[in-house]
C-alpha positions in Angstrom: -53.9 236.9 16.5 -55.2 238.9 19.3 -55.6 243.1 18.8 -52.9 243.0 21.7 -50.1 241.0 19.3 -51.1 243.0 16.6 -50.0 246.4 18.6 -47.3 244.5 19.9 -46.2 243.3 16.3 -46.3 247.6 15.3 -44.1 248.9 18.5 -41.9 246.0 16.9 -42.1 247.9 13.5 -42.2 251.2 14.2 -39.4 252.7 12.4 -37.8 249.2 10.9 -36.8 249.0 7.5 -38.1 246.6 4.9 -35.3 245.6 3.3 -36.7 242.5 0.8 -39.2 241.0 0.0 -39.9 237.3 -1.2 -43.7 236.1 -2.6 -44.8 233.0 -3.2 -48.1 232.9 -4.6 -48.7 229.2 -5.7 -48.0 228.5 -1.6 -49.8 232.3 -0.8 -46.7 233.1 1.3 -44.8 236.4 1.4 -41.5 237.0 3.5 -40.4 240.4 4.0 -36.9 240.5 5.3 -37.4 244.1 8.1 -34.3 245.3 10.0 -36.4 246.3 13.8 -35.1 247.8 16.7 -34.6 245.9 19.5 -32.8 245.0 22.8 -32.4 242.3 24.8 -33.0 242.2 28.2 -29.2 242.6 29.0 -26.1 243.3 27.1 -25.5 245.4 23.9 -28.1 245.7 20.7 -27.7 242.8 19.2 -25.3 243.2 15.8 -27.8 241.3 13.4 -31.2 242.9 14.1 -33.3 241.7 10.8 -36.1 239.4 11.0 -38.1 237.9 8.5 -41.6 238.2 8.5 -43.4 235.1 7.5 -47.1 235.5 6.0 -49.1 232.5 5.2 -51.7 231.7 3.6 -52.3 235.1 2.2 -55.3 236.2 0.1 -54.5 239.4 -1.4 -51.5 241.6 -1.9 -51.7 245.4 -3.2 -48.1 247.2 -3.9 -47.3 250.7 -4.8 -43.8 251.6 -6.0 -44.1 255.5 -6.4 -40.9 256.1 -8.4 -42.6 253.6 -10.7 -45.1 255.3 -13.4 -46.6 252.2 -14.5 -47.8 248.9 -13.5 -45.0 246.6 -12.2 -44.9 242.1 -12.3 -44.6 240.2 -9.4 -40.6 239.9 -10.2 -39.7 243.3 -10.8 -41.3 244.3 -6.7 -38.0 242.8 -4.5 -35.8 245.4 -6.4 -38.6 248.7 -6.3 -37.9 247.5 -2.6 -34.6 246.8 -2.4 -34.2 250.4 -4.2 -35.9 251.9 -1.3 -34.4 250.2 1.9 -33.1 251.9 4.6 -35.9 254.5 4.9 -38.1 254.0 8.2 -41.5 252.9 8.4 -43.7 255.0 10.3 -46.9 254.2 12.4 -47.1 252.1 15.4 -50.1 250.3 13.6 -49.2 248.2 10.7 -51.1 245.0 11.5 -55.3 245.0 11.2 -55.3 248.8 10.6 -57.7 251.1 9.1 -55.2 252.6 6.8 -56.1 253.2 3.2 -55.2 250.6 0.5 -53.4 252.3 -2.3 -56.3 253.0 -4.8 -53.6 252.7 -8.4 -51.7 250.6 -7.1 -48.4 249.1 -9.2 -49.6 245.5 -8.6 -52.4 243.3 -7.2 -53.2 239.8 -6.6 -56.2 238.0 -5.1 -56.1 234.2 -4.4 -58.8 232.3 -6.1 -60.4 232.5 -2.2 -63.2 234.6 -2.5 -63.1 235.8 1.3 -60.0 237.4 2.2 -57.9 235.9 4.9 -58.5 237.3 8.4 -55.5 239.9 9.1 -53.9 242.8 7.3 -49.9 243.9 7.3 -49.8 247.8 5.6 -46.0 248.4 5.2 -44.8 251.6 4.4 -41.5 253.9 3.7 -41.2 257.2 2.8 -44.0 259.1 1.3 -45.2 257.3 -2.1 -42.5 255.8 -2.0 -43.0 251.9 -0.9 -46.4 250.7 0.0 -47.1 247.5 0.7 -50.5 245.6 2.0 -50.9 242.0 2.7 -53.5 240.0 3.7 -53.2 237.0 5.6 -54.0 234.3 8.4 -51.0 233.3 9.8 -47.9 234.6 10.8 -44.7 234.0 11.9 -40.9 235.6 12.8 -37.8 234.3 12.3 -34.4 235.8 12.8 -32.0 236.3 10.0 -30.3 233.6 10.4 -33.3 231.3 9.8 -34.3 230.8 13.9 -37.8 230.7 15.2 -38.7 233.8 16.9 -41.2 233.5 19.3 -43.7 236.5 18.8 -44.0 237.4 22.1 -40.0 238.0 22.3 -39.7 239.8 18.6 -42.6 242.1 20.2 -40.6 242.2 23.8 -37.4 243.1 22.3 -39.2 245.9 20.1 -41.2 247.2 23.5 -37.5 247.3 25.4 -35.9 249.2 22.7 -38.6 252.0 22.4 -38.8 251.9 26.1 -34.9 252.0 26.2 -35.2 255.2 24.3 -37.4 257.3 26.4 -35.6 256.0 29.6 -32.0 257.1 28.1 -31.0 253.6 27.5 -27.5 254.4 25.6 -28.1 251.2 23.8 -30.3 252.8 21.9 -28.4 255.3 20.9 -26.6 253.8 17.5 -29.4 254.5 15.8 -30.2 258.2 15.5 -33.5 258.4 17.0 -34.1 260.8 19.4 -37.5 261.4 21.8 -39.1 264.2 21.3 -39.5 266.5 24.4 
């Protein structure tokens, strides 16, 4: 992944919503199912606009549930997630950031691997609320509906939308943002 598809990959984020979240650790694979903002390049948004994120051949996965007081399992994370959809992630930079891996976090797993893979997805919503870090080597999107998603066109559609939004696009305007002056 190039630092361009990385940036690409968080204007395709910014304010999404992690809605679920599936891990497979025997395969090191985690899908998060996000609901983005995009457009296409003509017509209306489209009516189904979740994606899911598929990481592979992960290393390590840190997860902080702050409604949580204690240390969660691996089974009990979709619903801390779940209980917390809907809320915006914030950032622009999500993939290969700098950002600060939760320190207590409510569960951790490292692959027997003792390198970690090469890239890093840092999900977030709400303050304490949901914070999610994967690390990984591969990654792919698919729609909803289980189609391959090029990642050049999830990263397009996310760039039209947010470019959509500072032009006046009124496609954009189902879903409450509004550009600051």
């Amino acid at each position: 992944m190039t630092p361009d598809e990385a940036a690409g990959i968080g204007a395709a984020l910014n304010e999404s919503s992690l809605l679920e979240a599936s891990f497979d650790l025997v395969h090191r694979r985690v899908e998060l199912v996000v609901d983005v903002l995009t457009l296409p390049v003509d017509g209306p948004e489209p009516d189904d606009c979740r994606v899911v994120l598929c990481l592979h051949e992960i290393s390590r996965v840190v997860f902080l549930a702050g409604d949580v007081g204690g240390p969660l399992a691996l089974a009990e994370i979709p619903e801390a997630i779940r209980r917390n959809s809907g809320r915006p992630m914030y950032g622009w930079t999500f993939v290969d950031t700098d950002s600060r891996t939760p320190s207590e976090p409510t569960f951790e797993w490292r692959s027997a691997s003792p390198t970690l893979s090469a890239h890093r997805l840092h999900v977030f919503q709400g303050e304490g609320l949901t914070d999610l870090v994967v690390w990984f080597d591969r990654l792919d999107v698919r729609t909803f509906a289980g189609e391959p998603l090029p990642l050049a066109e999830f990263v397009a559609g996310g760039k039209r939308w947010w470019d959509g939004l500072f032009a006046g696009d009124p496609r954009t305007a189902s879903r409450g943002i509004v550009p600051s002056a």
